[in-house]
C-alpha positions as CSV (number, residue, x, y, z in Angstrom):
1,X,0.0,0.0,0.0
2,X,1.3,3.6,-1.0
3,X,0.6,6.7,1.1
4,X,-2.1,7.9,-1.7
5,X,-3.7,4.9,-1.0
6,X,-3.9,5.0,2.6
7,X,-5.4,8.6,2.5
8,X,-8.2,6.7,-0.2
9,X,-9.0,4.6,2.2
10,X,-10.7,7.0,5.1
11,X,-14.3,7.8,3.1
12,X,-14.7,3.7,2.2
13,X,-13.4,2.7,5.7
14,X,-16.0,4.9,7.3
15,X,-18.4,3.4,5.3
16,X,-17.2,-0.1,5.9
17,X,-17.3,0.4,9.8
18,X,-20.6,1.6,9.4
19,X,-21.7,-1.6,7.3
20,X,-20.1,-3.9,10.1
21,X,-21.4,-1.9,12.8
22,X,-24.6,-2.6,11.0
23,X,-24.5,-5.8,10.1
24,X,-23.8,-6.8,13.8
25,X,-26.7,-4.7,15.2
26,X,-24.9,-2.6,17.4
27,X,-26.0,0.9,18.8
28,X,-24.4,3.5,17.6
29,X,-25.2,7.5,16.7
30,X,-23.3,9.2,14.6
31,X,-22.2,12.6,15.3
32,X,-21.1,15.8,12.9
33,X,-19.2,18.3,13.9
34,X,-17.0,21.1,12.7
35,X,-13.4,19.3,11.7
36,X,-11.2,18.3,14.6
37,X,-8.7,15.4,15.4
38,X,-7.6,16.5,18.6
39,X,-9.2,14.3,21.6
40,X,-9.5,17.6,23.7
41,X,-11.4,19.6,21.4
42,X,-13.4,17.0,19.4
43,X,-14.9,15.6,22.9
44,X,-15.8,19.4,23.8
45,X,-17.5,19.8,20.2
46,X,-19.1,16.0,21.2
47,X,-20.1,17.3,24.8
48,X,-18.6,14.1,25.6
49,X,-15.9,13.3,28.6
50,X,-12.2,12.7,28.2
51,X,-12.8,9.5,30.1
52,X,-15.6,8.5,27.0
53,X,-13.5,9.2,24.3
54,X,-11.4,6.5,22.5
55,X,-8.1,7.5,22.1
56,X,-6.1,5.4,19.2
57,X,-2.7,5.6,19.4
58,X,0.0,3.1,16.5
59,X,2.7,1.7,18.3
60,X,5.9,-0.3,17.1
61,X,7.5,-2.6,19.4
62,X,10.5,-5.0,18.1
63,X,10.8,-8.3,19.0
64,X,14.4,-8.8,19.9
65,X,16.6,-7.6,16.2
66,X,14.4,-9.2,13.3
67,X,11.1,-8.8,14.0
68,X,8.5,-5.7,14.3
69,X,4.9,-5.4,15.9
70,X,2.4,-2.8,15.9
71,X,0.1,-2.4,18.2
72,X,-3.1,-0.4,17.8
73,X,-3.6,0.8,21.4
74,X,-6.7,2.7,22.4
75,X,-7.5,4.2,25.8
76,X,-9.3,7.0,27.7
77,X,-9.1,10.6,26.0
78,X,-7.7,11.2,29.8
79,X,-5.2,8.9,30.4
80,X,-1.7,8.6,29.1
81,X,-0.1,5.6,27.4
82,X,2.1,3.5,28.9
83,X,4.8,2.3,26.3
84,X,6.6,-0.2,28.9
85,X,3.5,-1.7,29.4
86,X,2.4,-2.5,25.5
87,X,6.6,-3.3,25.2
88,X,6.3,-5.8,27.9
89,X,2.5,-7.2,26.7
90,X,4.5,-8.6,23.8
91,X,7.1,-9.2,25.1
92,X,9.0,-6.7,23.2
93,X,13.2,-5.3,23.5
94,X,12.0,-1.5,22.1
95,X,8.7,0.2,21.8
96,X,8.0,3.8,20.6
97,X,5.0,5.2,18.9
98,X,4.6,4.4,15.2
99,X,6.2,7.0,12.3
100,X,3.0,8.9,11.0
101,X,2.8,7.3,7.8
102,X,3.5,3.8,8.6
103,X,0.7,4.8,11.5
104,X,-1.6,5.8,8.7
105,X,-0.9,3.1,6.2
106,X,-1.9,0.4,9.1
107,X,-4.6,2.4,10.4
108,X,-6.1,2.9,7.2
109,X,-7.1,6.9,7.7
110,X,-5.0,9.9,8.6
111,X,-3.9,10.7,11.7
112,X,-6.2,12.2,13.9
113,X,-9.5,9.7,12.4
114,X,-8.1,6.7,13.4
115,X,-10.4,4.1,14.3
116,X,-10.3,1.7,17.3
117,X,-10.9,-1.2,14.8
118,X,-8.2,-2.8,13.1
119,X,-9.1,-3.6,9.3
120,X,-5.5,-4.7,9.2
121,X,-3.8,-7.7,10.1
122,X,-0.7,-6.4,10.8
123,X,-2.8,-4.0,13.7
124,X,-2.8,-5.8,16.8
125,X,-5.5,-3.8,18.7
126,X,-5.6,-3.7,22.6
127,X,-7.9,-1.7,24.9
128,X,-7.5,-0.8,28.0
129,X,-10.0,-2.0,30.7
130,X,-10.6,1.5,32.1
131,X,-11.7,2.7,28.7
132,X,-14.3,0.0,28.8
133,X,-16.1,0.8,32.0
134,X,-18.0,3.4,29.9
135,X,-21.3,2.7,28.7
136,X,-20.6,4.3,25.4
137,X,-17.4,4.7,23.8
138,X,-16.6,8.2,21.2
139,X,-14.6,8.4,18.6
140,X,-13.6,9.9,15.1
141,X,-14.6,7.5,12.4
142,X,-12.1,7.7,9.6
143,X,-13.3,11.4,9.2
144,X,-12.6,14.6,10.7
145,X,-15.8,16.1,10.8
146,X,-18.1,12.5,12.0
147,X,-17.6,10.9,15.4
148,X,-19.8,7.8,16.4
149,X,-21.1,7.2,20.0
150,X,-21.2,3.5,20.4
151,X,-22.2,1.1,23.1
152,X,-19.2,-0.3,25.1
153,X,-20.6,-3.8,25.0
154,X,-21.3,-3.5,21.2
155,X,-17.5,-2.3,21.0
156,X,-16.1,-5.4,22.3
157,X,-18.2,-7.6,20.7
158,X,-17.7,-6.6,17.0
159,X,-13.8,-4.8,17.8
160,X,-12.9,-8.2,19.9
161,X,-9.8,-6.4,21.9
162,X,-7.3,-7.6,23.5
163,X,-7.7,-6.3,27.0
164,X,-5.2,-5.3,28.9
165,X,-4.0,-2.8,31.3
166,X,-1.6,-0.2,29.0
167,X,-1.8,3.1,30.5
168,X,0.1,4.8,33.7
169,X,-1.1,4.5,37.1
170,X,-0.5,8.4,37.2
């Protein structure tokens, strides 16, 4: 995949999660909103809380010398990630967050739209437990200007995350 074709991608992958989110019955509203990627201001345009609002973060983490992960790591709009913890989930010798464009070309959409799905299957994608005590989860889907508001439980049952604690104690 090429950089032009990961910035083709946002409009269908909106559509596509829309389809699956469909097709599985889940409860979702969608939300427009003047353009904004930033967790911060897109939840105050949303009126929802930091705590509600998915945060998707790309993260690489080797695997002694030969081999690379990524993980696609999504927490509370509140809470910070914690790298040693997603470097020590797999068991990793080196973690830092993704380069933009490799972030993008796995995500599937630019930064700032990224989706706590994982289309790809080079995407690991783990959630963190706290993020999941909400009943509805926020997010930007694949678009700048469209969030969806989706039931937790719907979330984990069509996203299927690993779960695991990745973000500080702080």
């Amino acid at each position: 995949m090429t950089g032009n074709d990961a910035g083709a991608l946002t409009a269908p992958l909106h559509d596509r999660l829309l389809g699956d989110l469909d097709a599985a019955g889940a409860r979702y509203r969608v939300l427009e909103h003047a353009p904004e990627g930033q967790t911060e201001l897109v939840s105050a345009l949303r009126g929802n809380t930091l705590a509600q609002a998915a945060k998707c973060l790309v993260v690489m983490v080797k695997i002694g010398k030969k081999q690379t992960r990524h993980v696609l790591a999504v927490v509370p709009g509140d809470a910070r990630l914690d790298l040693q913890a997603v470097k020590e989930l797999l068991g990793g010798t080196y973690v830092a967050f993704a380069a933009k464009d490799k972030a993008e070309e796995l995500a599937g959409s630019a930064s700032g739209t990224v989706l706590p799905f994982s289309y790809d299957p080079r995407l690991e994608l783990v959630a963190d437990p706290s993020l999941l005590e909400q009943p509805e989860l926020y997010f930007n889907a694949a678009r700048l200007d469209r969030s969806l508001a989706l039931a937790t439980e719907d979330y984990v049952r069509v996203a299927a995350p690993r779960v695991a604690r990745i973000v500080t104690s702080s």
